[in-house]
MARBASE-72676 format. One line per 8 residues: number of its first residue (from 1); their letters; for each residue x, y, z of N, C-alpha, C. Coordinates in nm, 4 decimals. Layout:
REM residues N
NUM> a> X:Y:Z:X:Y:Z:X:Y:Z ~ ...
REM end
This chain:
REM residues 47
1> xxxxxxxx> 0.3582:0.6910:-0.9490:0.3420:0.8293:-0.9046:0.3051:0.9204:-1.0221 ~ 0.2921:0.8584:-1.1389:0.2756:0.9892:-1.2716:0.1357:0.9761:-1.2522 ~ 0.0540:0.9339:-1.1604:-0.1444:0.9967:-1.1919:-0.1419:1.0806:-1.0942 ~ -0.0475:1.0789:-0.9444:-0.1035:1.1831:-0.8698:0.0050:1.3494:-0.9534 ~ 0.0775:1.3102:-1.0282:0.1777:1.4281:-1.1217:0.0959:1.5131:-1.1980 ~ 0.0151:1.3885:-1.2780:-0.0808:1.4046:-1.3289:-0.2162:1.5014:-1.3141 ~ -0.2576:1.4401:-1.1930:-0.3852:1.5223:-1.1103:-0.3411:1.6294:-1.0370 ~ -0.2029:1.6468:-0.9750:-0.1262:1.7796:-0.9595:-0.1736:1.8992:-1.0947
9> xxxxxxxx> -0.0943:1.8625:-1.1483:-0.0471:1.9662:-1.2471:-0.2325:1.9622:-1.2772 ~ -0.3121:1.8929:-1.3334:-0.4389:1.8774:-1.3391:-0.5163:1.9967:-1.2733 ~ -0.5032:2.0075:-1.1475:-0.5544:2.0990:-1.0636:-0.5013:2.2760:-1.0614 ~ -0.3731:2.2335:-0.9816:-0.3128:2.3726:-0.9700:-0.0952:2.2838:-0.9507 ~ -0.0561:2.3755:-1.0590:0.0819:2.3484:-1.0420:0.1292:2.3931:-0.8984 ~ 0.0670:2.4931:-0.8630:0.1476:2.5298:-0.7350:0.1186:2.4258:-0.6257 ~ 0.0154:2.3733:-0.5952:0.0000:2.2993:-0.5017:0.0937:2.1678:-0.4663 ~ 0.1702:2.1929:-0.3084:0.3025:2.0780:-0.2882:0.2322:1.9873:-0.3025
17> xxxxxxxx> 0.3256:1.8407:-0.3423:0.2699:1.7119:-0.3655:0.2641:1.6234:-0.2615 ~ 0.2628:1.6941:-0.1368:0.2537:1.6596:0.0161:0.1214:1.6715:0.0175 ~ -0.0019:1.7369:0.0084:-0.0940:1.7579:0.0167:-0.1813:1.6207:-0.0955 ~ -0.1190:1.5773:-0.2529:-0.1240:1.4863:-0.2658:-0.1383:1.3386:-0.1824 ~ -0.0438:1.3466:-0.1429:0.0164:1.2416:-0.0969:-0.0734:1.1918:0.0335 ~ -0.1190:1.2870:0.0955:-0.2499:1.3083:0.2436:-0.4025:1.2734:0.1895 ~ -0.4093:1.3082:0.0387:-0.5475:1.2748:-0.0555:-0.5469:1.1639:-0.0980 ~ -0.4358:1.1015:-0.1432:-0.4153:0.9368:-0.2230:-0.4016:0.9025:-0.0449
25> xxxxxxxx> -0.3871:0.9019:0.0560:-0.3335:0.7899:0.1680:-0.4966:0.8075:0.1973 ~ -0.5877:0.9261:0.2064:-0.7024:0.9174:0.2399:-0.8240:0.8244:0.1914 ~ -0.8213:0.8792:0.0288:-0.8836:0.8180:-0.0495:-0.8782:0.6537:-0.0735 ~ -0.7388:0.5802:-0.0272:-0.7113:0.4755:-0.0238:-0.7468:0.3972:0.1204 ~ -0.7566:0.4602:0.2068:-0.7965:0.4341:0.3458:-0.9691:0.4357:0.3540 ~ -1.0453:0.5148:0.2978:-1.1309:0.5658:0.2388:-1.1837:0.4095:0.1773 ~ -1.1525:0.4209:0.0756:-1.2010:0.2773:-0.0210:-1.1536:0.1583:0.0730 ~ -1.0275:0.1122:0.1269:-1.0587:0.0048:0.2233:-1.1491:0.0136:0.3111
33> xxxxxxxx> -1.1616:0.1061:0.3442:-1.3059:0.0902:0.4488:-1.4128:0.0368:0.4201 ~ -1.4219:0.0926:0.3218:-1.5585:0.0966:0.2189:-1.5992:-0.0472:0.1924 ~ -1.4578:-0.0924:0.1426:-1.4595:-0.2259:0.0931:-1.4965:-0.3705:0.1921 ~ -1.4216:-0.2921:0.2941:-1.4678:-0.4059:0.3921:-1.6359:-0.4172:0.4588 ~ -1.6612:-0.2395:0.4926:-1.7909:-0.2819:0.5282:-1.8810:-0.3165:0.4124 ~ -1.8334:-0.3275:0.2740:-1.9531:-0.3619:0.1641:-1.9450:-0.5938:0.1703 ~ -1.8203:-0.5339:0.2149:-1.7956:-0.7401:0.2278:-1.8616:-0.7179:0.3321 ~ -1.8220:-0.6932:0.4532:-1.8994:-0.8136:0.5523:-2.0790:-0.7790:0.5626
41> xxxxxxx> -2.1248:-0.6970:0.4712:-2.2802:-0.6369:0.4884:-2.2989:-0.7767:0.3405 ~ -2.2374:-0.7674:0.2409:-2.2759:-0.8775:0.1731:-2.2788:-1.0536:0.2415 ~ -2.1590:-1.0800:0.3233:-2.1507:-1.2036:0.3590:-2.2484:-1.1777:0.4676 ~ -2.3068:-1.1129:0.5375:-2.4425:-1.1767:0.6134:-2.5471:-1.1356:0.5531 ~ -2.5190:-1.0905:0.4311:-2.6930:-1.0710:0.3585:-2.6629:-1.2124:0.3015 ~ -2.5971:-1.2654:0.2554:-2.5630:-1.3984:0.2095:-2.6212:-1.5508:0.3024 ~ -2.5508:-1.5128:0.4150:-2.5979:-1.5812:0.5309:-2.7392:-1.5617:0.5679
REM end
């Protein structure tokens, strides 16, 4: 938890770390997505 503390204070101290916490679950939901449609677009360019 000290990079989103980090990128808190980074930004704006006032901002709750609830609003964090909605950006890291996004951004991480975000990149699995990502990740999967970059796999299965590679395994049938493969195929």
């Amino acid at each position: 938890m000290q990079i989103v503390e980090r990128v808190r204070l980074g930004h704006d101290p006032t901002i709750p770390v609830q609003i964090d916490y909605v950006d890291l679950c996004g951004w991480v939901f975000g990149s699995l997505t990502i990740g999967l449609l970059m796999e299965r677009y590679v395994v049938r360019a493969q195929q």
